[in-house]
N, C-alpha and C positions, 0 to 999 in steps of 0.2 A: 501600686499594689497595696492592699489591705493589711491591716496588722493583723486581720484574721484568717491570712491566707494559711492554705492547707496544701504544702507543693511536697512532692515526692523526696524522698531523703536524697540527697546526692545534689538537687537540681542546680543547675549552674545557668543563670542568667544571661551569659556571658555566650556559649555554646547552642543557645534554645535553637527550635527552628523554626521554620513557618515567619506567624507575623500576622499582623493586621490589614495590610496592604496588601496583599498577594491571595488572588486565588486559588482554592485548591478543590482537588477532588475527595471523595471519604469511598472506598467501593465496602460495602458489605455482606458476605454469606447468610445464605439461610441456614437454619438447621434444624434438625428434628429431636426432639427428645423423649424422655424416657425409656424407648430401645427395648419396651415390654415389663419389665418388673423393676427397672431402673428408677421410678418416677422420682421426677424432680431432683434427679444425682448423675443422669448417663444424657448425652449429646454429642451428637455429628454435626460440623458443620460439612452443608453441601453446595456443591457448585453453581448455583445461583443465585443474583446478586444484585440488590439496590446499591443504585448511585446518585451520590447526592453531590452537585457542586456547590459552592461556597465559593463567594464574591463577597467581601467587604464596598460597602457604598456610600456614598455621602449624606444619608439620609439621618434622622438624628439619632442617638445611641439608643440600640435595643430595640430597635425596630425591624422586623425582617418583613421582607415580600416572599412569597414560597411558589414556585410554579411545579406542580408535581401532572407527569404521563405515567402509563402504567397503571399498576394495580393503584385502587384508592382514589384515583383522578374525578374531580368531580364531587367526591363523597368528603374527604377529609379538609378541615381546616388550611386557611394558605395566608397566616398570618401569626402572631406571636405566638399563638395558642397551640398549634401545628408540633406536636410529639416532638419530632426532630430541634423541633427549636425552642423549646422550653424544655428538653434535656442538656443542650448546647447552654442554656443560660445560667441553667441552675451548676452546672459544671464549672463555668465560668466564674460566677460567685463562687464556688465551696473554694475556686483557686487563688480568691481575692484579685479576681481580673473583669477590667468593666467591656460588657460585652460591647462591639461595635455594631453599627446597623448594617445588615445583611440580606444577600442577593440567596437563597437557595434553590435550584433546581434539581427536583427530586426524578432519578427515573428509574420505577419499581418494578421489579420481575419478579417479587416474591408474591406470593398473592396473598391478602390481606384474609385472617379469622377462617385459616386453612389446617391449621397446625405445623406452620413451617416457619416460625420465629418471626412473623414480621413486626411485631409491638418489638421483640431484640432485637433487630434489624437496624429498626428508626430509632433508638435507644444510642444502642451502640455507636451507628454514625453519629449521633445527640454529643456522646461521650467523647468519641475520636474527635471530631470538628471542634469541641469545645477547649480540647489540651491542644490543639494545632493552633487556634488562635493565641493561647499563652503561651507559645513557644515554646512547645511542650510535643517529646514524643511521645503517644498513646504505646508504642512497638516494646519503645526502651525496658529492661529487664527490672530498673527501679524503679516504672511508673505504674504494669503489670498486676498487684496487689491492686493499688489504690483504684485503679482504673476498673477492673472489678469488682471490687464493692461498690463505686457509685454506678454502675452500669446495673446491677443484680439490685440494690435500692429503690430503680426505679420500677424493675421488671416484678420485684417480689422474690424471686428465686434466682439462683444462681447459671441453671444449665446453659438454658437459649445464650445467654449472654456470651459465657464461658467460651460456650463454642464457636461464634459470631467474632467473636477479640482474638481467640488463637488458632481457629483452625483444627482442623483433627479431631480425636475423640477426646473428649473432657469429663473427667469424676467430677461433680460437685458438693458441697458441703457448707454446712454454716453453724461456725460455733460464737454462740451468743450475738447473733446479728451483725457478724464478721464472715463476710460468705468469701467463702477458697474454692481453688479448682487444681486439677490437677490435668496438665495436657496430656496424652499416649495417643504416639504415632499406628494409625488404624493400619487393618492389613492390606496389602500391595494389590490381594483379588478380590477387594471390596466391590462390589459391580451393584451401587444402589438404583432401587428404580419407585420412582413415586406415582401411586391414582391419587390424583387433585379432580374431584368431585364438583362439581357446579355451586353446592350450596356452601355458604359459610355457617362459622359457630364459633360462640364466644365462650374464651377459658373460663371466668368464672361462672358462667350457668355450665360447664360440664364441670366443675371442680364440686358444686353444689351439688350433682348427683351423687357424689361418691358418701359413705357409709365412714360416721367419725371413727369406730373400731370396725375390726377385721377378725377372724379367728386367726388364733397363735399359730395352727399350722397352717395358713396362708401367710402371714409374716415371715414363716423359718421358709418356706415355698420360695416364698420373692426373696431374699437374700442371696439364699444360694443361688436362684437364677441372674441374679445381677453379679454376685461375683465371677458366675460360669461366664457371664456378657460379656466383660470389660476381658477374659482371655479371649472368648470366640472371635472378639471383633477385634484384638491385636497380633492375635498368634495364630489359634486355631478355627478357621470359618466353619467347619466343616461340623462343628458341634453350634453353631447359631438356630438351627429349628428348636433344639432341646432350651438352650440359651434365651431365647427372648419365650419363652413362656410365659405366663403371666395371670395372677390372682388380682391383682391390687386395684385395678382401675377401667380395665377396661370393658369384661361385662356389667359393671357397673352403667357406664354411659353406654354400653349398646342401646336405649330403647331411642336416645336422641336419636340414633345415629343408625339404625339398622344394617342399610344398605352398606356402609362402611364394615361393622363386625362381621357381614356376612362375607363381605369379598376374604378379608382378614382370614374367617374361617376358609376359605375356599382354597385361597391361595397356598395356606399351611396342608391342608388335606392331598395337594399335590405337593406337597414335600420342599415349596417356598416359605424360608423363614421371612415373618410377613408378622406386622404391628400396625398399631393406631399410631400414627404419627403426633407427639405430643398432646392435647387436648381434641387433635382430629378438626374436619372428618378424612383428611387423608392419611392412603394407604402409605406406609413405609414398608418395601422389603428387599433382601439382599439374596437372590436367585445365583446358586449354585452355577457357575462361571457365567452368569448374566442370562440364565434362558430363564425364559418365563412357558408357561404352560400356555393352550390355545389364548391367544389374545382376546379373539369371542368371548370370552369368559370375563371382562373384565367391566361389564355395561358400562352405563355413562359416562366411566372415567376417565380424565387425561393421562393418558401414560406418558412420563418420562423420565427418560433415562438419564442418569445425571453422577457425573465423577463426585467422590470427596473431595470438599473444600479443605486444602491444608497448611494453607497460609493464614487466613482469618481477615480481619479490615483492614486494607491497605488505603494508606494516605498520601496524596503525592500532588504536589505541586503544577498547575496549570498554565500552561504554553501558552 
């Protein structure tokens, strides 16, 4: 280990777990963010879920083979270069641990430049597989902080991440390039349901659309609806229409994205609280005890229905 190692306060050598020799799994949620006037501070993780294995090999240090199914197959890098594994390394360094040569098999069911976290997805497992190799749990309540800021480091912002690591609904924050979160257990009749659209989009050409000031009274607009947010979606659901309203971002990127603001609008006009799911183009919304209005209604998109993720990335050793 490194004199410039960066290990969690508490960390005891002695107690690690995992190891170099032993395979394991990393499972991780997607999630959606923003939740309408939240942006870049409000995230759900939900119940769908990349899985990456992790096999140590004999090949020489720092080398990885990547075999990934699922979303991305074909299209993404399957070599050092490969998101998940040049989050894994850089991890490994900030911990002063020399990475070993590695087996990953990726199997993706988030779908990739949807707005459903998968850049925090492959991140995240980056993060967890990288502290699993140092003996090191990602779960542990003293690793938590630290784990977080280099996961939100790589992503830019803290939400997707946040929610990906712990599950549930998560505040985000960042004071002075120190990015926090806060977890809260979402409510018990959450019944989310996602339209995943055909096409994909990239956050920063929709980050690009958005307008550097706003007027003052759509800033006091989006506050108070992110505060009403984070009660709707822990306490009271039944004020979520009013709740995820929203000034800040989204008819901004409607002209990318039309088809998407217009379901968005559709689905609100029958009384479904309904949002652009993080940078889009899909639909996020939480339908008053799970019904949805005629399905007809919903064109091209894939509907589904999908529980709160409220565990976050689970890491767990392979049989």
């Amino acid at each position: 280990m490194s004199s410039g190692a960066v290990l969690p306060s508490g960390y005891d050598a002695e107690s690690a777990t995992g190891g170099t020799d032993a395979a394991f799994r990393v499972t991780v949620p997607a999630s959606t963010a923003n939740l309408g006037s939240g942006f870049d501070t409000l995230a759900v993780a939900l119940a769908l879920h990349d899985v990456v294995e992790v096999t140590p090999t004999d090949a020489a240090p720092r080398t990885a083979r990547v075999e990934v199914t699922g979303s991305g197959a074909g299209e993404v890098s399957v070599d050092e270069s490969h998101l998940v594994v040049r989050v894994l390394h850089a991890t490994m360094d900030r911990l002063g641990v020399s990475p070993p040569a590695l087996l990953l098999r990726c199997t993706n069911a988030v779908p990739h430049a949807r707005g459903l976290g998968s850049s925090a997805a492959a991140i995240v497992a980056g993060v967890a597989a990288g502290y699993r190799l140092a003996g090191i749990d990602v779960r542990a309540e003293r690793v938590r902080p630290e784990a977080l800021r280099l996961a939100a480091s790589y992503e830019g912002h803290a939400d997707n991440v946040a929610a990906a690591l712990f599950g549930g609904l998560n505040v985000a924050w960042n004071v002075e390039n120190r990015y926090r979160s806060v977890r809260l257990e979402p409510h018990s009749e959450l019944a989310p349901v996602v339209f995943i659209p055909g096409v994909e989009s990239a956050t920063h050409t929709m980050r690009g659309l958005l307008p550097e000031t706003v007027p003052h009274s759509d800033a006091v607009f989006a506050a108070g609806r992110t505060a009403l947010a984070v009660h709707a979606l822990t306490t009271e659901p039944e004020l979520l229409l009013e709740a995820t309203e929203d000034r800040l971002h989204q008819e901004y990127r409607g002209p990318a994205m039309p088809e998407t603001l217009e379901l968005v609008h559709r689905l609100r006009n029958n009384g479904v609280p309904a949002v652009v799911s993080g940078a889009g183009p899909t639909v996020f919304a939480l339908p008053p005890g799970g019904e949805l209005p005629d399905p007809s209604a919903v064109g091209d998109f894939e509907v589904r229905r999908l529980d709160v993720d409220r565990t976050g990335v689970r890491v767990e050793r392979m049989s």
